[in-house]
Short mmCIF file of the C-alpha atoms (twelve columns), coordinates in Angstrom:
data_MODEL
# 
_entry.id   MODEL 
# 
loop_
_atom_site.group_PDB 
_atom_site.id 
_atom_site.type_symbol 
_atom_site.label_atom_id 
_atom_site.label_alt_id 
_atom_site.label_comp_id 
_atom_site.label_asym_id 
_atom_site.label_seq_id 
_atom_site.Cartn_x 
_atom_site.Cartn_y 
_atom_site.Cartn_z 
_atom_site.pdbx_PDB_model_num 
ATOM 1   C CA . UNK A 1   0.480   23.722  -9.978  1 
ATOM 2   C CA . UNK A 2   -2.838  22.711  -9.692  1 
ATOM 3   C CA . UNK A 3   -4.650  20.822  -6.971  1 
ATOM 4   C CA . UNK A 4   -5.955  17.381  -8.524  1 
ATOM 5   C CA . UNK A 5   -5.216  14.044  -8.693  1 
ATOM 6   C CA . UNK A 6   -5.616  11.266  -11.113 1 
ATOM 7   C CA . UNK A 7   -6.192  7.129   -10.329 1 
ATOM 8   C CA . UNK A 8   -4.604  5.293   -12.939 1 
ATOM 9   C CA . UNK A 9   -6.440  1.281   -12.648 1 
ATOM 10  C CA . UNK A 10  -3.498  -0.989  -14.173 1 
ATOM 11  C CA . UNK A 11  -2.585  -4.822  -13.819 1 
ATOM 12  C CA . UNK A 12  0.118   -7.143  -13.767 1 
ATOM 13  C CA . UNK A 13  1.420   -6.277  -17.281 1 
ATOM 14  C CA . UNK A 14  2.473   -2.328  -17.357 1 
ATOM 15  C CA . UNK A 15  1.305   -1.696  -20.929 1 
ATOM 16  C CA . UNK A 16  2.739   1.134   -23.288 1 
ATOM 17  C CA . UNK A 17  -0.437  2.947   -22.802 1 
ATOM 18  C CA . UNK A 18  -0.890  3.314   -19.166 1 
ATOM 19  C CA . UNK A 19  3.316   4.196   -19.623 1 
ATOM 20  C CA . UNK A 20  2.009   7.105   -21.695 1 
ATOM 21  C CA . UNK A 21  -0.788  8.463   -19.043 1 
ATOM 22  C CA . UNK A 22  2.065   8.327   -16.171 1 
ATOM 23  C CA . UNK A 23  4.005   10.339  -19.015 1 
ATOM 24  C CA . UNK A 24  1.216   12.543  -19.757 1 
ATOM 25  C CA . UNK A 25  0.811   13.241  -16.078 1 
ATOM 26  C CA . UNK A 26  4.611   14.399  -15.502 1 
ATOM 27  C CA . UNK A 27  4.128   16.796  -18.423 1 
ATOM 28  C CA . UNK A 28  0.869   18.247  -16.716 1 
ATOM 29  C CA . UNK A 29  1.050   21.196  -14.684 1 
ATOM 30  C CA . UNK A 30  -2.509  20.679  -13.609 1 
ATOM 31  C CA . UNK A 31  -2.263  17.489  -11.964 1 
ATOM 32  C CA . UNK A 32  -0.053  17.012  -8.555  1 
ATOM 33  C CA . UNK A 33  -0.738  13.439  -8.250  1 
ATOM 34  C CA . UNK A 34  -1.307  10.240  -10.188 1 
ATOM 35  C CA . UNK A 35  -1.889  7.124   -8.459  1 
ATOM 36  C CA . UNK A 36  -1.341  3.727   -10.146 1 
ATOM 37  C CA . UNK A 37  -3.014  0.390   -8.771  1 
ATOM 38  C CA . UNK A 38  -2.871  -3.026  -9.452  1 
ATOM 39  C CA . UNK A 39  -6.181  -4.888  -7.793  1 
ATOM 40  C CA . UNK A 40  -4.901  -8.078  -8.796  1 
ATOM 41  C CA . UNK A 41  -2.219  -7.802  -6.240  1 
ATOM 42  C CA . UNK A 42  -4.748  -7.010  -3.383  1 
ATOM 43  C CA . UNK A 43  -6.968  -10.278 -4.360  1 
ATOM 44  C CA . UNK A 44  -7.606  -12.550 -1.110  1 
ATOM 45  C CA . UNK A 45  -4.725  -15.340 -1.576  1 
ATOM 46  C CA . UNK A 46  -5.810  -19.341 -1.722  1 
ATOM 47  C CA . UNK A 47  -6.025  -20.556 2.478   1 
ATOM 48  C CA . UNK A 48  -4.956  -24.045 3.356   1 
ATOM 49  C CA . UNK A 49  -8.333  -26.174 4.179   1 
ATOM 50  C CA . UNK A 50  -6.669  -26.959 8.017   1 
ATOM 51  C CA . UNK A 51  -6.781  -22.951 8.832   1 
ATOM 52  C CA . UNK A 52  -9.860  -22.349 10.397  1 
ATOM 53  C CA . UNK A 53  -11.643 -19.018 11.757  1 
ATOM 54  C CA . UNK A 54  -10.014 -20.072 15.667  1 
ATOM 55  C CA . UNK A 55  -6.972  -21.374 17.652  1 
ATOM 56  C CA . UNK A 56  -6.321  -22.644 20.695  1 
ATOM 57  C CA . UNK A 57  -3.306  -21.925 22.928  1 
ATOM 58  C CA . UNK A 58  -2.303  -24.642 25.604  1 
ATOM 59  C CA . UNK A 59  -1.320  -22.261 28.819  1 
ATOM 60  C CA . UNK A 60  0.212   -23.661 31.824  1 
ATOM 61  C CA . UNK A 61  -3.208  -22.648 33.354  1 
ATOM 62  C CA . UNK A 62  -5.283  -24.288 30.478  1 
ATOM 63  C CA . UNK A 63  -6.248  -23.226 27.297  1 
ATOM 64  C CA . UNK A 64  -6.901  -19.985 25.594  1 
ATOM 65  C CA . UNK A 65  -8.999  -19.656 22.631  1 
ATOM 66  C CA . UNK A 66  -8.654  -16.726 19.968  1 
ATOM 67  C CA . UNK A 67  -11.080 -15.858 17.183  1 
ATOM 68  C CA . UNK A 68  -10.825 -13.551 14.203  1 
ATOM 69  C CA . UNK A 69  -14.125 -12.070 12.717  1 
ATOM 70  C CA . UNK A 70  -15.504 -8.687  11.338  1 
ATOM 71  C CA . UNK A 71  -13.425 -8.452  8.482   1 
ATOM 72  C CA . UNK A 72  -13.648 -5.437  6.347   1 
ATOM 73  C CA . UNK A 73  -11.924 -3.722  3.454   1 
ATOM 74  C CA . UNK A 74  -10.669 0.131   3.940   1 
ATOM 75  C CA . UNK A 75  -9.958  2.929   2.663   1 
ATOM 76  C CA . UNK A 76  -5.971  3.088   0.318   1 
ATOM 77  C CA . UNK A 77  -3.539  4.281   2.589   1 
ATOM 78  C CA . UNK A 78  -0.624  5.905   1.413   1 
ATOM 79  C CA . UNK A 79  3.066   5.536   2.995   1 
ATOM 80  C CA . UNK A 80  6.303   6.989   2.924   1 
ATOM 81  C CA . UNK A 81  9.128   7.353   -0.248  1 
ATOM 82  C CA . UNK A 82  10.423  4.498   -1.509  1 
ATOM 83  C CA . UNK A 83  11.675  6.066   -4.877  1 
ATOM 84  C CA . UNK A 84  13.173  9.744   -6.058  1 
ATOM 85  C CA . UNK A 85  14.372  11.800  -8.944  1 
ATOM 86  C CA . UNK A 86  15.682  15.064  -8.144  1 
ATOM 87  C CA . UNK A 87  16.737  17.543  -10.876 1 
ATOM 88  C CA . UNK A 88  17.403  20.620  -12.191 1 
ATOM 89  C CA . UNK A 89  15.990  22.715  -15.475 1 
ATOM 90  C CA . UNK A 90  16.578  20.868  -18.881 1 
ATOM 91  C CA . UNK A 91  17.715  17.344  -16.676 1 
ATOM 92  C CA . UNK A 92  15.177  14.219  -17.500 1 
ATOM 93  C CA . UNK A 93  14.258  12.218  -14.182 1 
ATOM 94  C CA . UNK A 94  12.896  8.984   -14.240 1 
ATOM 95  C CA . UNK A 95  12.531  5.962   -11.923 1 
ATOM 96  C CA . UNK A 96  12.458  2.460   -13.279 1 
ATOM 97  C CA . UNK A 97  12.478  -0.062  -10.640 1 
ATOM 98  C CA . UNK A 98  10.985  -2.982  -9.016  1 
ATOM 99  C CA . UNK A 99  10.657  -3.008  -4.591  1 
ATOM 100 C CA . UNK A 100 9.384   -5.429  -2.345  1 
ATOM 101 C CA . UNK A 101 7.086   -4.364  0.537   1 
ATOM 102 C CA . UNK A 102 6.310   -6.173  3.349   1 
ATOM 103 C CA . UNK A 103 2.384   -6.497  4.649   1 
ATOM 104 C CA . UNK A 104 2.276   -4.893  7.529   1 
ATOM 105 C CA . UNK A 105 -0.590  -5.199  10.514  1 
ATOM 106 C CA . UNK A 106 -1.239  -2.418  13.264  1 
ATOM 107 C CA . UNK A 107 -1.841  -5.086  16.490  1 
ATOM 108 C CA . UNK A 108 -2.691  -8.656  17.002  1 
ATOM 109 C CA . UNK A 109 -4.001  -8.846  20.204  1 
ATOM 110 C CA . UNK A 110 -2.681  -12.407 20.971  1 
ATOM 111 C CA . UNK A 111 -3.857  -14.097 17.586  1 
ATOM 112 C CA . UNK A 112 -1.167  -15.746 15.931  1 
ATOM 113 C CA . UNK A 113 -0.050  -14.538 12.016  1 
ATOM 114 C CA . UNK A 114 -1.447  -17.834 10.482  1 
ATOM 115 C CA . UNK A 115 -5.009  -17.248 12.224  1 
ATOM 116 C CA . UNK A 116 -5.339  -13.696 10.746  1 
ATOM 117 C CA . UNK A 117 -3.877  -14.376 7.311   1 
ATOM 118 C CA . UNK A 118 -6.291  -17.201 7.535   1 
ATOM 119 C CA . UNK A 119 -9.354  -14.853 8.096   1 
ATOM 120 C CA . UNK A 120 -7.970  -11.812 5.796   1 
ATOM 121 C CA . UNK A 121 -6.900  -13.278 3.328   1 
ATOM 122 C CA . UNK A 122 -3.345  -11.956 3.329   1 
ATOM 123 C CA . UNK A 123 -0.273  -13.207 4.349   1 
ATOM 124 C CA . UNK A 124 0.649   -11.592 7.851   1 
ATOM 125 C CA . UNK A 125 4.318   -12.297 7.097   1 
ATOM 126 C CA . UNK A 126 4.169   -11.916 2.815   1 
ATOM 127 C CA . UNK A 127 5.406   -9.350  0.381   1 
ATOM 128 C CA . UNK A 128 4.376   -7.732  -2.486  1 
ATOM 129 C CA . UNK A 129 7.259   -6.550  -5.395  1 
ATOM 130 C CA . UNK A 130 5.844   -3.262  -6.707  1 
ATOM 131 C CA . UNK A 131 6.812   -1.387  -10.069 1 
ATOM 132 C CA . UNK A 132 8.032   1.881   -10.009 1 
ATOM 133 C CA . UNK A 133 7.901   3.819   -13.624 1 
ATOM 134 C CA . UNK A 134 7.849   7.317   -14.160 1 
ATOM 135 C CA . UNK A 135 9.562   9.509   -16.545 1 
ATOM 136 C CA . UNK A 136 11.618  10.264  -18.418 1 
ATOM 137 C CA . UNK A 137 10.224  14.178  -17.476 1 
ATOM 138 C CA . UNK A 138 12.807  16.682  -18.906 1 
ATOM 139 C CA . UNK A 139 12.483  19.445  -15.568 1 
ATOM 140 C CA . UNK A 140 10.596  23.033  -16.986 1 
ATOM 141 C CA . UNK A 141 12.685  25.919  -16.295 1 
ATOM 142 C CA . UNK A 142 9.293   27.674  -15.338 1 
ATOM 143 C CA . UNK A 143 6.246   26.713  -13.954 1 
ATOM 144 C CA . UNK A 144 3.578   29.214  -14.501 1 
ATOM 145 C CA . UNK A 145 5.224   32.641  -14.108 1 
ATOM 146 C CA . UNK A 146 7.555   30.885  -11.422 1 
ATOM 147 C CA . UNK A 147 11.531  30.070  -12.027 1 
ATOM 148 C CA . UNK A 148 12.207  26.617  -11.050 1 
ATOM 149 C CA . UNK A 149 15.318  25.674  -9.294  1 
ATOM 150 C CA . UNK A 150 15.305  22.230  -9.196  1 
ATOM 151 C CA . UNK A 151 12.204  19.384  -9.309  1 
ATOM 152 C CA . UNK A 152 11.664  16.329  -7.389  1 
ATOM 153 C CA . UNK A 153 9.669   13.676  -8.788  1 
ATOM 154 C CA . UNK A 154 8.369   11.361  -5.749  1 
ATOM 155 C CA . UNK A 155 7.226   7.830   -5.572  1 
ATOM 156 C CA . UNK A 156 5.507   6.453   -2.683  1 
ATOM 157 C CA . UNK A 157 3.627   3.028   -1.386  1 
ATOM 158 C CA . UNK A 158 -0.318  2.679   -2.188  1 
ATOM 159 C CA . UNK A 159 -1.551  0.195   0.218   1 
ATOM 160 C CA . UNK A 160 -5.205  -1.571  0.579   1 
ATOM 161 C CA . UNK A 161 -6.412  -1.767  3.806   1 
ATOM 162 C CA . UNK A 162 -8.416  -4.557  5.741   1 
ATOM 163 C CA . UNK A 163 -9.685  -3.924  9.551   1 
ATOM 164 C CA . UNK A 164 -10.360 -6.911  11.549  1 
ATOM 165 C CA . UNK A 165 -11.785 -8.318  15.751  1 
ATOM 166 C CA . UNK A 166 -9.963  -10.325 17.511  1 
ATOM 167 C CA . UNK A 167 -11.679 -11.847 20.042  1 
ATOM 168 C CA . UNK A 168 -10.421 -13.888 23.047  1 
ATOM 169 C CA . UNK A 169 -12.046 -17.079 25.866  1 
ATOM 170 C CA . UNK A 170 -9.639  -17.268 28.620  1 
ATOM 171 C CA . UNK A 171 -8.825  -20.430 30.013  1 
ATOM 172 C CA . UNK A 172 -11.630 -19.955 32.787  1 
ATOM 173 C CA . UNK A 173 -14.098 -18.410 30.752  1 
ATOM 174 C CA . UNK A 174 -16.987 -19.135 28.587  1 
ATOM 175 C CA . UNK A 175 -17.507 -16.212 26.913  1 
ATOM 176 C CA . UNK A 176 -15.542 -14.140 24.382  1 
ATOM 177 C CA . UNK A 177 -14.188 -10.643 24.896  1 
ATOM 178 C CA . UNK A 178 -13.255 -8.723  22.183  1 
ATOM 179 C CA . UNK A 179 -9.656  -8.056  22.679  1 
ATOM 180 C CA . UNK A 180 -9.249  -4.659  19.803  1 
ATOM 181 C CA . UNK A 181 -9.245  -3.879  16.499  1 
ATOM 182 C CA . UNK A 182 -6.899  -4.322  13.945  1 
ATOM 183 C CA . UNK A 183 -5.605  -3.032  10.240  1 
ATOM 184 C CA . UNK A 184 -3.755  -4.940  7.820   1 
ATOM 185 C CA . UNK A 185 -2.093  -3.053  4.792   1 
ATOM 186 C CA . UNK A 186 -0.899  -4.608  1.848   1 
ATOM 187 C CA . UNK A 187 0.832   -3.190  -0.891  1 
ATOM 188 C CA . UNK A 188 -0.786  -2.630  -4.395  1 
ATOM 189 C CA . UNK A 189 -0.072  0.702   -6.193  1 
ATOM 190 C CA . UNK A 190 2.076   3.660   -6.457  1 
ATOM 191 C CA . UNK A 191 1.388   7.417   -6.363  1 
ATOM 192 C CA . UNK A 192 3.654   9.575   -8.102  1 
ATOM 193 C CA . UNK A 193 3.927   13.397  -7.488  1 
ATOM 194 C CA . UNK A 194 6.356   16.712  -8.258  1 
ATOM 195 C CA . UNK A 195 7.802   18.738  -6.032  1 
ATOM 196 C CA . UNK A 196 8.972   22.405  -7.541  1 
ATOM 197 C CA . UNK A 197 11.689  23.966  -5.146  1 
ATOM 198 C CA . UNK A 198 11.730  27.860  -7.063  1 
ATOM 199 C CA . UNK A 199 14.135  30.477  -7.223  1 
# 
């Protein structure tokens, strides 16, 4: 196998052509990963006009005041399996189907979900229903010089990241402390690889 990968730039409608790259990647021994996005689905969503960039939180103390600033797009992120195809020599795989993933975020530091999805753009608490096509790859009973056994044909989440401040005024303050950093990842994409177990 080689060592490369390929991005694969799609959109809402997965076209017979960009069917036939996935395709053409299974049937490449030189490529071990091809990654298919959608940036439509990482677009900044429409905010209600009453969400604003703080909050305040009535304490029996007083009140508590959170901002959200410094917001900043990352780096893709890729996460665990959510689809597989395992077979042996002369046995097509393929995956065809559709799985909602949930937005996750790393910490919120006190701010509440509708201030952040406010400020990033994302829903704290939304979705996002990926597609999952690959195949149908008829399993090589070499690879190289090598006998194959069996060959797994992997699909896992592509997120887009956003990092973000939250910062804090205690009820007896009247200045604002930066509470942490945190990292919101939505869904957008797939990467697909193969995985050769050999005799």
């Amino acid at each position: 196998m080689g060592d490369s990968h390929q991005i694969l730039v799609t959109n809402e409608d997965f076209k017979v052509n960009e069917k036939e790259i996935v395709q053409d990647f299974l049937n490449n021994e030189n490529i071990d990963e091809l990654v298919v996005i959608n940036p439509e689905l990482a677009t900044d969503e429409i905010l209600s006009p009453d969400e604003s960039a703080e909050e305040s939180i009535q304490t029996r103390a007083g009140v508590t005041r959170y901002k959200v600033n410094n917001v900043k797009s990352g780096s893709n992120y890729t996460g665990g399996q959510i689809a597989i195809a395992v077979g042996e020599p002369d046995i097509p795989l393929s995956i065809n189907q559709t799985k909602s993933v949930s937005t996750t975020v790393s910490a919120k530091f006190g701010a509440s979900n509708k201030l952040i999805s406010g400020e990033v753009g994302w829903s704290v608490t939304g979705s996002t229903s990926i597609s999952i096509i690959g195949g149908p790859y008829t399993v090589p009973k070499t690879v190289g010089k090598k006998k194959v056994k069996n060959c797994s044909l992997i699909a896992k989440t592509v997120y887009k990241t956003k990092t973000f401040d939250v910062h804090k005024m205690p009820w007896n303050s009247f200045q604002w402390s930066k509470q942490g950093t945190g990292t919101i990842k939505k869904a957008y994409g797939v990467s697909f690889s193969k995985k050769f177990v050999y005799k």
